[in-house]
PDB file of N, CA, C and O in Angstrom, chain B, residues numbered from 101:
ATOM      1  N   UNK B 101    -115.554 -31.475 -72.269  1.00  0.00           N
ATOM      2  CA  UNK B 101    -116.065 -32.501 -71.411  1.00  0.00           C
ATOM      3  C   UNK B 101    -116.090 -31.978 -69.974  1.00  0.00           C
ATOM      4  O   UNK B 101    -115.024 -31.553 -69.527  1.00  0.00           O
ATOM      5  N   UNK B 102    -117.211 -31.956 -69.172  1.00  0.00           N
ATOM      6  CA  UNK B 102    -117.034 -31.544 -67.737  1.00  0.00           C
ATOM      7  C   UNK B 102    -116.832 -32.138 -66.928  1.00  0.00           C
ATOM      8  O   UNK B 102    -116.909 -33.289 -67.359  1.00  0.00           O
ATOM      9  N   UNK B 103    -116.607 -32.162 -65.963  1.00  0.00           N
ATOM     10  CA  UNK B 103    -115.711 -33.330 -65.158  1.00  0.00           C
ATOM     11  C   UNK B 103    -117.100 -32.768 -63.403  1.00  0.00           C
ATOM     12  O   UNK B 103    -117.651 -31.762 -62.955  1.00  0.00           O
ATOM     13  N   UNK B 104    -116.973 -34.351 -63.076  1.00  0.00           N
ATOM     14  CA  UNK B 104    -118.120 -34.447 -62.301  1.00  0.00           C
ATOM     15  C   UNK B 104    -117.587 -33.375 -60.617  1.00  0.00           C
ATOM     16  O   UNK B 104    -118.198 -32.501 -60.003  1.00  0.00           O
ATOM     17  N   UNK B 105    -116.449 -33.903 -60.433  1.00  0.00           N
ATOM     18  CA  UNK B 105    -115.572 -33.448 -59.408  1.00  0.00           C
ATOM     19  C   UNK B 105    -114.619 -32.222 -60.102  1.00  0.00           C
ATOM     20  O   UNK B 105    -113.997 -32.623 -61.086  1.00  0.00           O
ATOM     21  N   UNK B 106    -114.446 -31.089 -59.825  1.00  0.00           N
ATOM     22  CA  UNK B 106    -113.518 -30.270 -60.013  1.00  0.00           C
ATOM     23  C   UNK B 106    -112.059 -30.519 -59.995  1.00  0.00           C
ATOM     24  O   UNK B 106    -111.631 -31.076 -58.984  1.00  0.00           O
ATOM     25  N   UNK B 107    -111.186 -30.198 -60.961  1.00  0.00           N
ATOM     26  CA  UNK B 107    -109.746 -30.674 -60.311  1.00  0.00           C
ATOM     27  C   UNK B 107    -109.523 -29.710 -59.433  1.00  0.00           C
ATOM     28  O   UNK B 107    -110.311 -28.796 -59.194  1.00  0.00           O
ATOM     29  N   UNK B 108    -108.127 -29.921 -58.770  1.00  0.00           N
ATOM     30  CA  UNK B 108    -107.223 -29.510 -57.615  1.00  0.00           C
ATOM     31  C   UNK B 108    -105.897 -29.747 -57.813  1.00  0.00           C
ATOM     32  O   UNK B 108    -105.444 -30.482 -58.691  1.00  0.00           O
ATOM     33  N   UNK B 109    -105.314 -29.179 -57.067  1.00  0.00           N
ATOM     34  CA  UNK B 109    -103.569 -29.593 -56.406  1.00  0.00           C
ATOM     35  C   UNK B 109    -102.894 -28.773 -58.572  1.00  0.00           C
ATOM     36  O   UNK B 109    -103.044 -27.747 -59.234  1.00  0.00           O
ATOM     37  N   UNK B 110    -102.184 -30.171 -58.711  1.00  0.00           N
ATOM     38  CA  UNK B 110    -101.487 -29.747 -59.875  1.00  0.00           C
ATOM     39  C   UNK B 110    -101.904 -30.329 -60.928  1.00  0.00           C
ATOM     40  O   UNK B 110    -101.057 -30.409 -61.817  1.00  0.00           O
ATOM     41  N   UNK B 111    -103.229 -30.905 -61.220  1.00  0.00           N
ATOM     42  CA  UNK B 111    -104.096 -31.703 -62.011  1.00  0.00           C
ATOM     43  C   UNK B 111    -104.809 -30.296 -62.280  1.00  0.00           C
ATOM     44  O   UNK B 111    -105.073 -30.108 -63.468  1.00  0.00           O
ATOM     45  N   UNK B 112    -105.164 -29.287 -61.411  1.00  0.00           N
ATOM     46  CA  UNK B 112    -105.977 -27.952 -61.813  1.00  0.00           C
ATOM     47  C   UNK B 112    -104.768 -27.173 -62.703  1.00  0.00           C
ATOM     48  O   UNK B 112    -104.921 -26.740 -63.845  1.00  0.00           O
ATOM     49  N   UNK B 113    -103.711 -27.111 -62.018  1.00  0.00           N
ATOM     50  CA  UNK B 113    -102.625 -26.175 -62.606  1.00  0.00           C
ATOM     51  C   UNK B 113    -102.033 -26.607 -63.882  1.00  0.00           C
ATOM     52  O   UNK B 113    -101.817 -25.642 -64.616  1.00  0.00           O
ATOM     53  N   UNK B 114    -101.698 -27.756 -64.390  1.00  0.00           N
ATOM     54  CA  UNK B 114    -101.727 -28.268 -65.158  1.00  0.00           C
ATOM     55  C   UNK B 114    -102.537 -27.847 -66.600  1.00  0.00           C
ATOM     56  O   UNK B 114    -102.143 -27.144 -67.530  1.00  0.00           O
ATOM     57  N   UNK B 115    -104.066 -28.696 -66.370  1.00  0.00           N
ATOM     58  CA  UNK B 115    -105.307 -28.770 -67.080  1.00  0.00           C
ATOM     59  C   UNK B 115    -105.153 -26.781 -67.291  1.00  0.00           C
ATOM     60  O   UNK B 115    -104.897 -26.304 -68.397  1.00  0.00           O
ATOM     61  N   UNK B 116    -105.339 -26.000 -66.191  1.00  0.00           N
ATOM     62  CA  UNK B 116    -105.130 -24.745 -66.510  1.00  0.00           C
ATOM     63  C   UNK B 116    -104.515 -24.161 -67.781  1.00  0.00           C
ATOM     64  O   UNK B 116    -104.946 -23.531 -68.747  1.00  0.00           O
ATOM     65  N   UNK B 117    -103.223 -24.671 -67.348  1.00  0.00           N
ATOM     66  CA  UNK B 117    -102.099 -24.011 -68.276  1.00  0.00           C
ATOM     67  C   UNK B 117    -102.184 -24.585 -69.280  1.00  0.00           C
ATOM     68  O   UNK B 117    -102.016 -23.600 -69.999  1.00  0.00           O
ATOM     69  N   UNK B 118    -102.331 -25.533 -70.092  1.00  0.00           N
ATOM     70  CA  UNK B 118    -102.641 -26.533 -71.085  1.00  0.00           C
ATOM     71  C   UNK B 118    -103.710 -25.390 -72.072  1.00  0.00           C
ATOM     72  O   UNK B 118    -103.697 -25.061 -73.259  1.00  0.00           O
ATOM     73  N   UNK B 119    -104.425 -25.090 -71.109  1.00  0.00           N
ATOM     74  CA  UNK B 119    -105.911 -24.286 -71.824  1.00  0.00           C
ATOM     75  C   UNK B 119    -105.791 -22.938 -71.734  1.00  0.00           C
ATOM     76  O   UNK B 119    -106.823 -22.359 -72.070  1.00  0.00           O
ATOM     77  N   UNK B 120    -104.759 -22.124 -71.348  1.00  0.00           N
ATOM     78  CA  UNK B 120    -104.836 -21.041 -70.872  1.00  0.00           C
ATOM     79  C   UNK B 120    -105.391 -20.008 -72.439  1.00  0.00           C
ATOM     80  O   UNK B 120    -106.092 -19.013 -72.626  1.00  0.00           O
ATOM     81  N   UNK B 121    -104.655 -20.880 -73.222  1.00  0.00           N
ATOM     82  CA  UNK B 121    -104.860 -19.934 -74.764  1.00  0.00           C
ATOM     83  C   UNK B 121    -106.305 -20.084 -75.205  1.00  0.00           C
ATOM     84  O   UNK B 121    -106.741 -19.392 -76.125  1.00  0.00           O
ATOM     85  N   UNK B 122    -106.870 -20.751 -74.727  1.00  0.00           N
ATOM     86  CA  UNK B 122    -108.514 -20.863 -75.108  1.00  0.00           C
ATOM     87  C   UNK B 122    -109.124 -20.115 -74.349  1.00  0.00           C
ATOM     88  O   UNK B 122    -110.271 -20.544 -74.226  1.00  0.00           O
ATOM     89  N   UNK B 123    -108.978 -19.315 -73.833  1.00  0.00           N
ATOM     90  CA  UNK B 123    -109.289 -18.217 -72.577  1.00  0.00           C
ATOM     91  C   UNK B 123    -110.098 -19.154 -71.156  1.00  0.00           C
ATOM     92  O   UNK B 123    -110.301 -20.368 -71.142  1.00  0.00           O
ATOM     93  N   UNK B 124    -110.395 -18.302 -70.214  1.00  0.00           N
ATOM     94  CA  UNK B 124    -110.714 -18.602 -69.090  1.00  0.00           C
ATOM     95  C   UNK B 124    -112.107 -19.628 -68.986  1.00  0.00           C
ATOM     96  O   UNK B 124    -112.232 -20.654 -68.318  1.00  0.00           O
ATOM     97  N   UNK B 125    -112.990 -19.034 -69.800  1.00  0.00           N
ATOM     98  CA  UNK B 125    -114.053 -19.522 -69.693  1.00  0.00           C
ATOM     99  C   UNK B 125    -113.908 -21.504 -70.092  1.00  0.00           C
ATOM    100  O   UNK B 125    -114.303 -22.498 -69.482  1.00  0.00           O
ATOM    101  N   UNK B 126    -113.327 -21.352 -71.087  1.00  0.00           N
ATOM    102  CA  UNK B 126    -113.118 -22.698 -71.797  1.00  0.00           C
ATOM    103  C   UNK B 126    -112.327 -23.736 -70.834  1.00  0.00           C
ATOM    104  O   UNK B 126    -112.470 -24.927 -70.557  1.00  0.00           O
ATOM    105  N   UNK B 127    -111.376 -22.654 -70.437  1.00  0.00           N
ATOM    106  CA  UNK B 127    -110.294 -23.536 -69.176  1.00  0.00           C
ATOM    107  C   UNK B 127    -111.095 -24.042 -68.147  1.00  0.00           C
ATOM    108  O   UNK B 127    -111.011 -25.253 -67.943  1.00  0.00           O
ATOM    109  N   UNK B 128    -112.155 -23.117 -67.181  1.00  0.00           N
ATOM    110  CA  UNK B 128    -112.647 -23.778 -66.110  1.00  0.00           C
ATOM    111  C   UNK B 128    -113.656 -24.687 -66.855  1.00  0.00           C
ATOM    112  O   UNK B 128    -113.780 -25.798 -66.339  1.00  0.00           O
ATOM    113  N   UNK B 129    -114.284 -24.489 -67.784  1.00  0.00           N
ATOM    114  CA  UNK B 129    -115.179 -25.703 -68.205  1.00  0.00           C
ATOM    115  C   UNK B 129    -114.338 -26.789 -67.943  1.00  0.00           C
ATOM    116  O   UNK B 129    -114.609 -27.477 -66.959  1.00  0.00           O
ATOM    117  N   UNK B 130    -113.126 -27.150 -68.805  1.00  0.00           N
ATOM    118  CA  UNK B 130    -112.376 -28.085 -68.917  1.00  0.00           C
ATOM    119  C   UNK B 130    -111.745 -28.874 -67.908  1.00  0.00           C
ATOM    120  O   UNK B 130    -111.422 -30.061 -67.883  1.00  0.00           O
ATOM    121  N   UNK B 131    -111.617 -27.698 -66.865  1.00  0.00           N
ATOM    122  CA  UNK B 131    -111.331 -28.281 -65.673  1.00  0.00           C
ATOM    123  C   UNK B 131    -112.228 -28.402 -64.710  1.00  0.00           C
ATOM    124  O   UNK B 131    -111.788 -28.493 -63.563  1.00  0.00           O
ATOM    125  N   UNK B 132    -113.532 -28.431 -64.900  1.00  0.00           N
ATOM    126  CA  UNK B 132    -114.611 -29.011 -64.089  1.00  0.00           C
ATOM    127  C   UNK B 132    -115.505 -27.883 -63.318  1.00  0.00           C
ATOM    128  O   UNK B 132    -116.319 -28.300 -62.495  1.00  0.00           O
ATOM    129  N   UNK B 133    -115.402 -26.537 -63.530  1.00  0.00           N
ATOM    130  CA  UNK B 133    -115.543 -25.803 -62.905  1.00  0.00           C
ATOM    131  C   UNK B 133    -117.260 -25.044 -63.671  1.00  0.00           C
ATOM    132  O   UNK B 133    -117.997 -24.152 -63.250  1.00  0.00           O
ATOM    133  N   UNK B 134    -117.319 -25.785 -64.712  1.00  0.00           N
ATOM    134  CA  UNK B 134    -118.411 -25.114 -65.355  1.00  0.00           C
ATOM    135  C   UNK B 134    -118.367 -23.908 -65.578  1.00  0.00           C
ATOM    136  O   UNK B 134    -117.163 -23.677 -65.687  1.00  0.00           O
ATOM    137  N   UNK B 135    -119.113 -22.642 -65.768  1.00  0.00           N
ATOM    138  CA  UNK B 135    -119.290 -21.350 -65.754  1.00  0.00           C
ATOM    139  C   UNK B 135    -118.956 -20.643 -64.117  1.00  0.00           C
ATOM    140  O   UNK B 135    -119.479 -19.534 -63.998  1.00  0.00           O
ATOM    141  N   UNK B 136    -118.307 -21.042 -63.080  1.00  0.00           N
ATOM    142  CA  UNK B 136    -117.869 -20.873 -61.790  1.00  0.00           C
ATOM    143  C   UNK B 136    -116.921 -20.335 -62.005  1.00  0.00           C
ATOM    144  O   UNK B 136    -116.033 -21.173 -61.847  1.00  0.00           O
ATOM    145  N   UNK B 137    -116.265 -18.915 -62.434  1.00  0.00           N
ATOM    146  CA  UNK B 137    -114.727 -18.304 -62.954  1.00  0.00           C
ATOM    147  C   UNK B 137    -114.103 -18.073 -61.339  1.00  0.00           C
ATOM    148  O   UNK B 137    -112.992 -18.362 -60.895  1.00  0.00           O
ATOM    149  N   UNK B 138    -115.035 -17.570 -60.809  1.00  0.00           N
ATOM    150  CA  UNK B 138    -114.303 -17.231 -59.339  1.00  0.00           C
ATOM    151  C   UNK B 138    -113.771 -18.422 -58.522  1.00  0.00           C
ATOM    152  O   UNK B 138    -112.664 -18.478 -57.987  1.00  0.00           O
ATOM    153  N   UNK B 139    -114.240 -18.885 -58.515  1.00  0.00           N
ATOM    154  CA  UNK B 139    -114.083 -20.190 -57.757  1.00  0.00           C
ATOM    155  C   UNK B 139    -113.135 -21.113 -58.498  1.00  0.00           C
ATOM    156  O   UNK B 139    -112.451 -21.644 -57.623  1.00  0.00           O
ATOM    157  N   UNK B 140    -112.796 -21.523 -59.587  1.00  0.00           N
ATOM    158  CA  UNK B 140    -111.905 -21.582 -60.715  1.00  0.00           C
ATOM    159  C   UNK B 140    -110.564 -20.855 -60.511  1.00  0.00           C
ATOM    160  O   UNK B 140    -109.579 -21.586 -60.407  1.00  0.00           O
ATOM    161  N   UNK B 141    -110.381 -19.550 -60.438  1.00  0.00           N
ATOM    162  CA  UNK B 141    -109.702 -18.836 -60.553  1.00  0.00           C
ATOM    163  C   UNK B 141    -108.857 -18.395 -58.618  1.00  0.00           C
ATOM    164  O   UNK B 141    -107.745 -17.983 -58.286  1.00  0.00           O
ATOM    165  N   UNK B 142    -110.095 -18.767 -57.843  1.00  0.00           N
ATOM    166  CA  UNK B 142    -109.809 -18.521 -56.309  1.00  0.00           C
ATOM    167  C   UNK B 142    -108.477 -20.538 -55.937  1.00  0.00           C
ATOM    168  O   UNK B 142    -107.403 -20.787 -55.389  1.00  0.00           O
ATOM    169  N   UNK B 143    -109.731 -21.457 -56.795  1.00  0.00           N
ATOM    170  CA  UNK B 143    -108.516 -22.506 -56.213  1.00  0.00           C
ATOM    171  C   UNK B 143    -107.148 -22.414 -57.084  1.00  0.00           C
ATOM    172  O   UNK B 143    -106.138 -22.932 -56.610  1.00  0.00           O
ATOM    173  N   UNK B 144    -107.090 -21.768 -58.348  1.00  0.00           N
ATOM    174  CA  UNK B 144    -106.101 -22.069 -59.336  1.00  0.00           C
ATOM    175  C   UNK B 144    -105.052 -20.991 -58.433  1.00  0.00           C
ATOM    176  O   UNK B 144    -103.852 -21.177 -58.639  1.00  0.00           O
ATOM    177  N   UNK B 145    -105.355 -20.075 -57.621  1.00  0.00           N
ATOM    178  CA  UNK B 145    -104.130 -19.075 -56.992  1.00  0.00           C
ATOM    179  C   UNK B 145    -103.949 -19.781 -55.496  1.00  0.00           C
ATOM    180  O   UNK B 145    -102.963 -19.422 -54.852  1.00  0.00           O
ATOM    181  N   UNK B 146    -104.843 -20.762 -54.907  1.00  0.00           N
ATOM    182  CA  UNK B 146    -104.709 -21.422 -54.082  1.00  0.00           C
ATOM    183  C   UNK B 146    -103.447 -22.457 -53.698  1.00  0.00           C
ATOM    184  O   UNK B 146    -102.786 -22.809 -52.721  1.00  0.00           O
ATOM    185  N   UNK B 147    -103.592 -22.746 -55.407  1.00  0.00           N
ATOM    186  CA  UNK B 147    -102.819 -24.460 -55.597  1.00  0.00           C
ATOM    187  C   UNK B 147    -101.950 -24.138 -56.200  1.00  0.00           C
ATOM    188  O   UNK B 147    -101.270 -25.145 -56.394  1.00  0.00           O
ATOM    189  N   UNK B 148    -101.265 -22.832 -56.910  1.00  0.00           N
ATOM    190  CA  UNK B 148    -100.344 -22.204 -57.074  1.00  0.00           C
ATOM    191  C   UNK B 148     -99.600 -21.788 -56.107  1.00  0.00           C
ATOM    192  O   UNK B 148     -98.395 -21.802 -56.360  1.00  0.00           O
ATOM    193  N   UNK B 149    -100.119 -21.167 -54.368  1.00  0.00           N
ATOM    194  CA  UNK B 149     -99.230 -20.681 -53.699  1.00  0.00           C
ATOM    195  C   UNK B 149     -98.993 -21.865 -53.280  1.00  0.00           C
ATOM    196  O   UNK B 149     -97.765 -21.945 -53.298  1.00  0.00           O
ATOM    197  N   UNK B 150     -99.523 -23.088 -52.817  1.00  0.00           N
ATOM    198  CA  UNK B 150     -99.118 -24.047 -51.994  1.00  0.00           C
ATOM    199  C   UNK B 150     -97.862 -24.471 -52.785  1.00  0.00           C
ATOM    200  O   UNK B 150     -96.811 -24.469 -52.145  1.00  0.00           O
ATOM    201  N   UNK B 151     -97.829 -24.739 -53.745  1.00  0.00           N
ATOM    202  CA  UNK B 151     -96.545 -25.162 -54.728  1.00  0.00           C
ATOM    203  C   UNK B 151     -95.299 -23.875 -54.656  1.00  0.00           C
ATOM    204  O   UNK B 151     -94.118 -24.118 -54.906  1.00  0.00           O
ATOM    205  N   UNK B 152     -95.725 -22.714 -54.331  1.00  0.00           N
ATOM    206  CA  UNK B 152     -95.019 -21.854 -54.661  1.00  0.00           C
ATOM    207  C   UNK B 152     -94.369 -21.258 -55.579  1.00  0.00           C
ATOM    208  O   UNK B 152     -93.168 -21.012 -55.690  1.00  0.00           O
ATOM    209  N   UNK B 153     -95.837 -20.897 -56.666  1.00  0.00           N
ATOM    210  CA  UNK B 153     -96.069 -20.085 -57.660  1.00  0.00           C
ATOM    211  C   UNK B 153     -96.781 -19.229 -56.942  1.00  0.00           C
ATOM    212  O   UNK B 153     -97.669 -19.392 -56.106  1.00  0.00           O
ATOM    213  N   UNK B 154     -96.002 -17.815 -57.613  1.00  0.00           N
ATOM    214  CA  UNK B 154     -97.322 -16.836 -57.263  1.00  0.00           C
ATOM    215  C   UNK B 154     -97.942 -16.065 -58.786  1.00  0.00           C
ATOM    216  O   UNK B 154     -97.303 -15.596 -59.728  1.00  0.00           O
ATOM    217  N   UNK B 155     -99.113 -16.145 -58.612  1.00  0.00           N
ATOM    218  CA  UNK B 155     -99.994 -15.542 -59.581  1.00  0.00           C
ATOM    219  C   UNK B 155    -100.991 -14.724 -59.298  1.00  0.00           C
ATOM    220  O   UNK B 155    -101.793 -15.121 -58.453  1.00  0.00           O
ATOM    221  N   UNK B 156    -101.210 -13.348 -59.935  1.00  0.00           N
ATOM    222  CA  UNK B 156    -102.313 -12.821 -59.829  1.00  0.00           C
ATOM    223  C   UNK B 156    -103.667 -13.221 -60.259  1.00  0.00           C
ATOM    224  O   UNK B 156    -104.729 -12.749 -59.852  1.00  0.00           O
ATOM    225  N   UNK B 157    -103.476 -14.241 -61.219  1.00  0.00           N
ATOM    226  CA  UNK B 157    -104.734 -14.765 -62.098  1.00  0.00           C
ATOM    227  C   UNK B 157    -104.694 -15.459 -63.092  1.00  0.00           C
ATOM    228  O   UNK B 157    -103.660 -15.673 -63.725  1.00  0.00           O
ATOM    229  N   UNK B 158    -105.867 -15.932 -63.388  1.00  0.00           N
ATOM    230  CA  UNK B 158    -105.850 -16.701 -64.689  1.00  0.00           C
ATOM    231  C   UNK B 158    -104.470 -16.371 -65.592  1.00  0.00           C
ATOM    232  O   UNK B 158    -103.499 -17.079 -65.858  1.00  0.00           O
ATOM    233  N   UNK B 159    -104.879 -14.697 -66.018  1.00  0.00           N
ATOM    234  CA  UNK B 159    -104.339 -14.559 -67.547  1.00  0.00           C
ATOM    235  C   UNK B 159    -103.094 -14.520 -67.228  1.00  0.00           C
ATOM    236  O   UNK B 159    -102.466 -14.052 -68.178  1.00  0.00           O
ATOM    237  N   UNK B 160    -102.276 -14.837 -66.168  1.00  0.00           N
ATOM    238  CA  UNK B 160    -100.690 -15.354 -65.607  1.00  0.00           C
ATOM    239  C   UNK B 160    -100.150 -16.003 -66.217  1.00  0.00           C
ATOM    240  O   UNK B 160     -99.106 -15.705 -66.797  1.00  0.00           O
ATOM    241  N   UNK B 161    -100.937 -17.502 -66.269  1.00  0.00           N
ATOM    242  CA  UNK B 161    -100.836 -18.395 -66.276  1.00  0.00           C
ATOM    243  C   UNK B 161     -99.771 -18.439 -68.718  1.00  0.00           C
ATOM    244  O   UNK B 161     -98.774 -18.790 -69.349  1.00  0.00           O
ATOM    245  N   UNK B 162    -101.092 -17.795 -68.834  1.00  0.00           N
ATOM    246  CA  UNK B 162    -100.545 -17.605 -70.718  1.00  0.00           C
ATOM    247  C   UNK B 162     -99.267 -17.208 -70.658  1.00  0.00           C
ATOM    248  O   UNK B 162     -98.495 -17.816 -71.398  1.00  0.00           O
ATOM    249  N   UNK B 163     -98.671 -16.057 -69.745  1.00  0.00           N
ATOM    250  CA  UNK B 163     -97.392 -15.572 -69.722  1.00  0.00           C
ATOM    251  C   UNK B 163     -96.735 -16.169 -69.094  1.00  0.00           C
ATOM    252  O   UNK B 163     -95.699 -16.131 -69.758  1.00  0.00           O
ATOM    253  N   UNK B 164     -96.458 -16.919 -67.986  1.00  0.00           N
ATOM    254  CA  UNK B 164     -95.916 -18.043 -67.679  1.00  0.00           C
ATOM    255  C   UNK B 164     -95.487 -19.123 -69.214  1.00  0.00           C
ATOM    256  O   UNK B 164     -94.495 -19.557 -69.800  1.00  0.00           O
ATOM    257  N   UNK B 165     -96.528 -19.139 -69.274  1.00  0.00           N
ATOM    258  CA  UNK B 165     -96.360 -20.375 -70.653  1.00  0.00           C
ATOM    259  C   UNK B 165     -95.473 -20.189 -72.044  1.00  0.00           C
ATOM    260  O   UNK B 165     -94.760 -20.994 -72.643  1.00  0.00           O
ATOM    261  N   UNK B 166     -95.817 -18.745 -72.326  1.00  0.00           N
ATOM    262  CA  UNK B 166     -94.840 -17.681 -73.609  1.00  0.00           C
ATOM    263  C   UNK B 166     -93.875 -17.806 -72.910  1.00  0.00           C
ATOM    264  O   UNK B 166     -93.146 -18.397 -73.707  1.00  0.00           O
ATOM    265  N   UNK B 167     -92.993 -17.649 -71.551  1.00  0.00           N
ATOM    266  CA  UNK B 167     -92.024 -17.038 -71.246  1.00  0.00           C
ATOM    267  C   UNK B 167     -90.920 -18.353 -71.023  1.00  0.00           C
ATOM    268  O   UNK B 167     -89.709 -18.186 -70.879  1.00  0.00           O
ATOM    269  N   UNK B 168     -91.543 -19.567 -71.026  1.00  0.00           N
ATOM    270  CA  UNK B 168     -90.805 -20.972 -71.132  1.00  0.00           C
ATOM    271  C   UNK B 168     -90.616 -21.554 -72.282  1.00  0.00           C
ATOM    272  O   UNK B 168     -90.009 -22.624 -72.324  1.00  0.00           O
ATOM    273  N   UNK B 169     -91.107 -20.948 -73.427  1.00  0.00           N
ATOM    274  CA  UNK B 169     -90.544 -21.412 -74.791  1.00  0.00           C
ATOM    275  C   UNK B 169     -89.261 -20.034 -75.163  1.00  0.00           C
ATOM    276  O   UNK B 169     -89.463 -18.967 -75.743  1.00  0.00           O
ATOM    277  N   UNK B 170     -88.170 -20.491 -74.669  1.00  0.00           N
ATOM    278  CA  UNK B 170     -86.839 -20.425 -74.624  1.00  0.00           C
ATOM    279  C   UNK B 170     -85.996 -20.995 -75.750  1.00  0.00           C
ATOM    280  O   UNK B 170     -85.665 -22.181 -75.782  1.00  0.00           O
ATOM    281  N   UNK B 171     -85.589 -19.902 -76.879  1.00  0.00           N
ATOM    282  CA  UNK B 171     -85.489 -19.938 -77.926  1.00  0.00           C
ATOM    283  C   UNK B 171     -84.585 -20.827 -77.694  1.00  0.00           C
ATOM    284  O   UNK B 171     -83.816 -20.483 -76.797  1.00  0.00           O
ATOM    285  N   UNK B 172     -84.280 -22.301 -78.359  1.00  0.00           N
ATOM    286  CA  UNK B 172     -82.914 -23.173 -78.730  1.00  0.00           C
ATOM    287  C   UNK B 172     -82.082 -23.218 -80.119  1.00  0.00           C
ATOM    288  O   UNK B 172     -82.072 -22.358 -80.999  1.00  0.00           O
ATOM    289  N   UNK B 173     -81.610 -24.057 -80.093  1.00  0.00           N
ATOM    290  CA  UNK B 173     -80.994 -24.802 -81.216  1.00  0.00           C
ATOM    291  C   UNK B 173     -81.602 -26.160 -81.273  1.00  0.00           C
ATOM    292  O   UNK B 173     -81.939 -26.748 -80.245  1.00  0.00           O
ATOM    293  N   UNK B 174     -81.761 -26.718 -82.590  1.00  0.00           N
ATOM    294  CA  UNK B 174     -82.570 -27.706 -82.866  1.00  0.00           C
ATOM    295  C   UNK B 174     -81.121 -28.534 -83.388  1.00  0.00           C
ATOM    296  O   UNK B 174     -80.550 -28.003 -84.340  1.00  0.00           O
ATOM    297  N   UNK B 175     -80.474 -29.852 -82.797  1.00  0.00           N
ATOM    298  CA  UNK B 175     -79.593 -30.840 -83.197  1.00  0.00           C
ATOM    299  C   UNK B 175     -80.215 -32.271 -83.700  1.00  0.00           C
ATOM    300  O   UNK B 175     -80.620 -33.188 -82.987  1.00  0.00           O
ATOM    301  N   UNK B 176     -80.176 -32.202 -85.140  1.00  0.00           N
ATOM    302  CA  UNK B 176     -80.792 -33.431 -85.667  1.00  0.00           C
ATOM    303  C   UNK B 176     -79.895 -33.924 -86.488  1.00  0.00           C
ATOM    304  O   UNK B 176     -78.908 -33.200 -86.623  1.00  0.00           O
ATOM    305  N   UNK B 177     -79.894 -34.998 -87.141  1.00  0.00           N
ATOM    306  CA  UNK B 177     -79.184 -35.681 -88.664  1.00  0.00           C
ATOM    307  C   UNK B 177     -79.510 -34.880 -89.740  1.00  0.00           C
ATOM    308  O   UNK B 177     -80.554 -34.236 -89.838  1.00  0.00           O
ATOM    309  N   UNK B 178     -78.541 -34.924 -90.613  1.00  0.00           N
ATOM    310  CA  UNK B 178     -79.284 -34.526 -92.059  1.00  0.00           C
ATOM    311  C   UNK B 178     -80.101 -35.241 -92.819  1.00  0.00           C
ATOM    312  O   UNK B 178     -80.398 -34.903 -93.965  1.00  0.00           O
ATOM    313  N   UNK B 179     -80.415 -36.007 -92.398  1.00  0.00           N
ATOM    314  CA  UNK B 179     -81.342 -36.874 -93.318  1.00  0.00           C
ATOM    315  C   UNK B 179     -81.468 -38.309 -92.203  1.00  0.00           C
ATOM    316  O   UNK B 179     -80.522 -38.559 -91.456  1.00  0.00           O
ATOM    317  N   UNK B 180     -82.630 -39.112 -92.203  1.00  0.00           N
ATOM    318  CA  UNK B 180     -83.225 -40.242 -91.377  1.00  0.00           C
ATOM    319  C   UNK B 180     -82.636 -41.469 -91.716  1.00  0.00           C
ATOM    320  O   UNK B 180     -83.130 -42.492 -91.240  1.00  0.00           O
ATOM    321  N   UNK B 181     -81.427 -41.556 -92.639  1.00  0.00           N
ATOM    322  CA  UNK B 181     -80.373 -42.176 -93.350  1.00  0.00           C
ATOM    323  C   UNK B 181     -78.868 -42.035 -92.495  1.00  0.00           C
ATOM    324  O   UNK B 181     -77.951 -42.756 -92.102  1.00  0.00           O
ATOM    325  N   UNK B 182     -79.124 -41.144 -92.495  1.00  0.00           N
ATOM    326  CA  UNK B 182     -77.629 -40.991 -92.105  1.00  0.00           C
ATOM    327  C   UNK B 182     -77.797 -40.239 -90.255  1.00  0.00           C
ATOM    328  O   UNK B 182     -78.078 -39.089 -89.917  1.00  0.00           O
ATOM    329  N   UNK B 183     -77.520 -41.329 -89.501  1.00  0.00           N
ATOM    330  CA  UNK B 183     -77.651 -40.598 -87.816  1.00  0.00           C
ATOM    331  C   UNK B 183     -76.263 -40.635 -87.854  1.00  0.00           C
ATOM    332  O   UNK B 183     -75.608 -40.229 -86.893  1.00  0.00           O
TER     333      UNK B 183
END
C-alpha cells in the first residue's frame, strides 16, 4: 500500500525495520517512498541520528534486528490446566 505522504521521525524507523527482511525496495514502497531508495534511505539515517542511532544504511537496520533476538528461557505451565 503506498502512502500519500512519506513517513518520518520513528513511524519511518519503525515501518523500516518491520520490513527490513523484504529488502529495501519493498521497505520504501511500504513506507511511502515509492521507487525513491535514496531519499528513503537519506531520511531513514536522518531520523536515526536525531534519535541517536547510528547507521550506515538500509541493510543496518536487518542486523540491528538479528542482534535483539537474545536467546532466553521460555517460563510457562505444563499444561493450560494447571498455572
Amino acid at each position: 500500500m503506498a502512502l500519500s505522504t512519506p513517513l518520518t521521525g520513528t513511524e519511518l524507523i519503525d515501518c523500516a525495520k518491520a520490513n527490513s527482511n523484504a529488502g529495501i525496495e519493498l521497505a520504501a514502497q511500504r513506507c511511502g517512498y515509492n521507487q525513491d531508495l535514496e531519499a528513503f534511505e537519506r531520511q531513514l539515517k536522518e531520523d536515526c541520528d536525531q534519535i541517536g542511532i547510528s547507521i550506515g544504511g538500509f541493510s543496518d537496520l536487518s542486523a540491528m534486528k538479528q542482534s535483539m533476538n537474545l536467546p532466553g528461557v521460555e517460563i510457562a505451565p505444563d499444561s493450560k490446566s494447571k498455572l
